[in-house]
Structures are given as structure tokens and as C-alpha cells.
C-alpha positions as CSV (number, residue, x, y, z in Angstrom):
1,X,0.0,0.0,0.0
2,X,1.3,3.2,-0.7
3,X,0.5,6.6,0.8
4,X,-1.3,8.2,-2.2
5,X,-4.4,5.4,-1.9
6,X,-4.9,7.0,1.6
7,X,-5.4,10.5,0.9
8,X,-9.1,11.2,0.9
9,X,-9.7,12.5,-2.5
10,X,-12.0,15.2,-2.7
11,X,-15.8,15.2,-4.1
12,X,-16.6,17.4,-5.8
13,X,-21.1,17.9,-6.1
14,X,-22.2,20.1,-8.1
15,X,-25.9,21.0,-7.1
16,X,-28.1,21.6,-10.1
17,X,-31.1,24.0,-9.7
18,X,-34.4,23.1,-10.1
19,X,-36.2,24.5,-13.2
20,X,-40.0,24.4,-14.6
21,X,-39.6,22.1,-16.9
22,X,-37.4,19.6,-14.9
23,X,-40.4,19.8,-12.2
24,X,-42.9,19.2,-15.4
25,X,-40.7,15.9,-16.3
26,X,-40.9,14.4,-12.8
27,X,-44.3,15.3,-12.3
28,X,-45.3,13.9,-15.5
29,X,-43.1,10.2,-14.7
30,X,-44.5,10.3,-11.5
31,X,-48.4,11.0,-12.4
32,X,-47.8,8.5,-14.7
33,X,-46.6,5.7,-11.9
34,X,-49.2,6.7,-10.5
35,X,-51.8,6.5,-12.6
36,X,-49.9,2.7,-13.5
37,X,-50.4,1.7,-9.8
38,X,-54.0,2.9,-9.7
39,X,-54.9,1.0,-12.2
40,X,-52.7,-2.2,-10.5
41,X,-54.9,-1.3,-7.4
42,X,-58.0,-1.8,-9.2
43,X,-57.6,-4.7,-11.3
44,X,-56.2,-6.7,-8.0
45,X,-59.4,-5.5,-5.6
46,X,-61.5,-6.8,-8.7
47,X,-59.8,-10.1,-8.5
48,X,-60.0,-10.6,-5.2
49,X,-63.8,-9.8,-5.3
50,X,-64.8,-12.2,-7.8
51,X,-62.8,-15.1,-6.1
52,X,-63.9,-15.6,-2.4
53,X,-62.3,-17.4,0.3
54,X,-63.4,-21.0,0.2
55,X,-62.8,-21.8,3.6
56,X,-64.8,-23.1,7.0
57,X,-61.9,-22.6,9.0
58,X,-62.1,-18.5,10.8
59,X,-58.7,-18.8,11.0
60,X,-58.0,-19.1,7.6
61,X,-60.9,-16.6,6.5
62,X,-59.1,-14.0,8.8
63,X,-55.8,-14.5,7.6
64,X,-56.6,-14.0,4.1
65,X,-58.7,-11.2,4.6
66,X,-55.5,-9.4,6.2
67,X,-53.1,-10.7,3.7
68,X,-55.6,-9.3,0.7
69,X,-56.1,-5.7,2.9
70,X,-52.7,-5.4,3.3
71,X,-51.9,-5.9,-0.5
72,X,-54.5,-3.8,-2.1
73,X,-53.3,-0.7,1.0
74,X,-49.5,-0.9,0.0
75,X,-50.2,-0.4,-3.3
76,X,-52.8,2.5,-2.5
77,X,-50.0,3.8,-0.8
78,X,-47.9,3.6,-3.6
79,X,-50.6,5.7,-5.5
80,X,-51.0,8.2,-2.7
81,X,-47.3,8.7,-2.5
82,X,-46.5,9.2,-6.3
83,X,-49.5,11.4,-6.7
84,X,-48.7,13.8,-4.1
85,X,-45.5,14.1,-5.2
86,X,-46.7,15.0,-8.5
87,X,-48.8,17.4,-7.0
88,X,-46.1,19.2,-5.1
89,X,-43.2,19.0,-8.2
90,X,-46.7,20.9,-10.7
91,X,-46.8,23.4,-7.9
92,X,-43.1,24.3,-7.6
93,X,-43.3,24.4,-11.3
94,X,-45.7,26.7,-10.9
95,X,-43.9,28.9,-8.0
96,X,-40.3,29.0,-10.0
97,X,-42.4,29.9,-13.6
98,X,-44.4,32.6,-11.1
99,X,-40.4,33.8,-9.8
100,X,-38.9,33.8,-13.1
101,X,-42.0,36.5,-14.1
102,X,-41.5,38.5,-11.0
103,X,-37.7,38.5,-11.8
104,X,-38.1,39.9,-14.8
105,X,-40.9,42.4,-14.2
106,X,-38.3,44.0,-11.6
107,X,-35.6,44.4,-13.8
């Protein structure tokens, strides 16, 4: 080992600013996820409806009930998730397009 492959070599980040139509982009990907898992959420809550649980046993009942609930809510979380954060990246679209027009007003 020599001496140079200790020396922490510096990173360099360069932080890139965020403008209207990059905000546009991600909330148009990330409608679009979310639109896909809505439509994931649906055709699974359909399947489950149309195939009940053929079962005498409670236990059994019970335990399929709360796999299928738990399924069908992390996917509607999936959907909540990606469709708030398309919300928020159209409204800072929105606030940086409204601050670009006040910019230029003032000059």
C-alpha cells in the first residue's frame, strides 16, 4: 500500500437547480406511476372480489382477509405517494415559472 491510496480525495457535487420544466418531467413520470399503480390497485381488488375465500376454518378466513387488505393498501399507498409528489413538483413548477416572471418584471 502506498501513501497516495490514503489520501481522501475530494468530491466534488455540483448541485443543479431546479427549473419548470425539470419539475414538469418528474411530475409527469410520477403521475404516470401513478396512474400505472392505480390502475394495479383496481384490477387486483376486482380479483380478489370475484374469487372468495373458500374456507370453514375462521382462522383461515381472517388470515386472508389481512393478507388481501394489506396488499390492495401498500399499493394504495404507492398511489397516494406518487401522486402527491406529482402534485407538489406541478406546484413548484408553478412557484419557480411565477419567480422567473417576478424577476423579470423587476428588472
Amino acid at each position: 500500500m502506498s501513501d497516495e491510496n490514503l489520501k481522501p480525495q475530494a468530491e466534488t457535487q455540483v448541485q443543479v437547480q431546479p427549473t419548470p420544466l425539470r419539475c414538469l418531467t418528474g411530475a409527469i413520470i410520477s403521475g404516470g406511476l401513478a396512474y400505472a399503480l392505480y390502475s394495479l390497485m383496481i384490477a387486483i381488488a376486482t380479483t380478489f372480489a370475484a374469487k372468495p375465500i373458500h374456507s370453514d376454518n375462521p382462522m383461515v378466513v381472517n388470515l386472508s382477509s389481512a393478507v388481501r387488505t394489506l396488499v390492495v393498501g401498500i399499493i394504495a399507498l404507492g398511489t397516494g405517494i406518487f401522486g402527491i409528489v406529482a402534485i407538489g413538483l406541478l406546484a413548484l413548477a408553478v412557484q419557480l415559472l411565477v419567480q422567473q416572471l417576478m424577476k423579470k418584471e423587476q428588472s
